[in-house]
N, C-alpha and C positions, 0 to 999 in steps of 0.2 A: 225445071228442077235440075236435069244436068247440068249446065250451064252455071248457076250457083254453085254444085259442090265442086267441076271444074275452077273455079275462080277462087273458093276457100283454098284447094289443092295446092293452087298456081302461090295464093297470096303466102299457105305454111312452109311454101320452097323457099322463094323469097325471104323470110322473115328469119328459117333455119341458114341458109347461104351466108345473110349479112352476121348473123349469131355467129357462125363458125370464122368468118373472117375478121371479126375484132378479136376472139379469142384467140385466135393464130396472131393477128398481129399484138396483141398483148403479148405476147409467151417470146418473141424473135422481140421485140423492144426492150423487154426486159432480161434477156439474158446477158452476161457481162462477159466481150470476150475479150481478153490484150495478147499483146504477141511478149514474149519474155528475151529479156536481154540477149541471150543468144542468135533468136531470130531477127530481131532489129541491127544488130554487129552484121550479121551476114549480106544486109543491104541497106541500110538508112539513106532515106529521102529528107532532106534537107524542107521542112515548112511542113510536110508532111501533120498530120493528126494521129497521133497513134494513145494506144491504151497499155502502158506498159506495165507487167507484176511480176513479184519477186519479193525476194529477200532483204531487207537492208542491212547492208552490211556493219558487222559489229566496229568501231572505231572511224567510221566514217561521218558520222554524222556532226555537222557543224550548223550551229544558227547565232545570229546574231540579233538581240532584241531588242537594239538602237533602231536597225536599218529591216527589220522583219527578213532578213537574207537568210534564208536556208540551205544548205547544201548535203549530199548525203551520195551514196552506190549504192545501187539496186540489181544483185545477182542471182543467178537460178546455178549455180555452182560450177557454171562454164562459163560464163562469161560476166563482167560488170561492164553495168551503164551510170555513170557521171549523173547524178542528175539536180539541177537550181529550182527552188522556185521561191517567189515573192509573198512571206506570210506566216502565220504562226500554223503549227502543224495542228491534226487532230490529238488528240488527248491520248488514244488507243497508240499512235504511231512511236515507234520508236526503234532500234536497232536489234538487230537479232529476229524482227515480227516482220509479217507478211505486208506488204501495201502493193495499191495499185493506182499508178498517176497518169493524169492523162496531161497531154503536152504536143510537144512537138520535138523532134533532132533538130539541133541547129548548126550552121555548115562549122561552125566553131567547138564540134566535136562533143556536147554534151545534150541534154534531154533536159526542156526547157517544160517545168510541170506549172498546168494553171490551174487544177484541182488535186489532191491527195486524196486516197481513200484508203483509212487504214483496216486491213484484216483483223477480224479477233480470232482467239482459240475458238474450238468448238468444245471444247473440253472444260467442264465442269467442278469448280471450284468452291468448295464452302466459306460465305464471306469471313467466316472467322473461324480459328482452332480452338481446341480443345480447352487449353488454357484461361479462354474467354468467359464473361460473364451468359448465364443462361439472360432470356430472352424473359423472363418471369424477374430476374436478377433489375435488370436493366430496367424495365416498367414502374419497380419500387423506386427506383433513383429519380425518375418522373416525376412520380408524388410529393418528393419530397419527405422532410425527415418527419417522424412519428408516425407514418402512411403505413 
């Protein structure tokens, strides 16, 4: 009889230990950390993998839609980082808004991105003003006329 609730004891350890270590390693896998312009200026490693976020800077941003070449500055307000990458941006991305690219320094002085990840606001927008049709308004436009 002991021996049995000894062994359920042993097995509820076991079964809460491996529970607690996927959910620790879930939570450290999905956190997102980059180091910000300033910290990478102060030491860049040349091949290096870094995560880098910031600001894009306003008037910086250049793409070209022949050649999918993108180019843009990514600043935390003390420093800007150069950065290229190959591809059409996200939709969210754009100058003035928050992203975060991950890449590499290259010994050619700039931040070479193989993913973008643009920021949104957290802040809360109503998709249309005042001005607009109600939502009662717009359903009759649906139906069609005589409706």
């Amino acid at each position: 009889m002991r021996t049995k609730r000894t062994k359920f004891l042993a097995g509820g350890v076991v079964i809460a230990a491996a529970l607690a270590y996927m959910i620790y390693a879930g939570v450290t896998q999905s956190a997102v950390y980059f180091v910000t312009p300033s910290e990478l200026t102060q030491a860049p490693v040349a091949g290096k993998a870094y995560r880098l976020g910031g600001m894009v800077v306003k008037g910086s941003l250049r793409w070209e839609p022949r050649t999918l070449d993108l180019a843009f500055a990514i600043s935390d307000g003390k420093a800007t980082v150069p950065v290229r990458h190959k591809g059409t941006p996200p939709d969210l991305f754009g100058e003035e808004r928050g992203a975060v690219v991950e890449g590499s320094w290259t010994p050619d002085g700039y931040f070479k991105a193989t993913t973008i990840l643009a920021k949104h606001s957290e802040e809360y927008k109503a998709p249309h003003d005042e001005g607009q049709a109600s939502p009662k308004e717009l359903m009759k436009t649906l139906k069609g006329p005589g409706a």
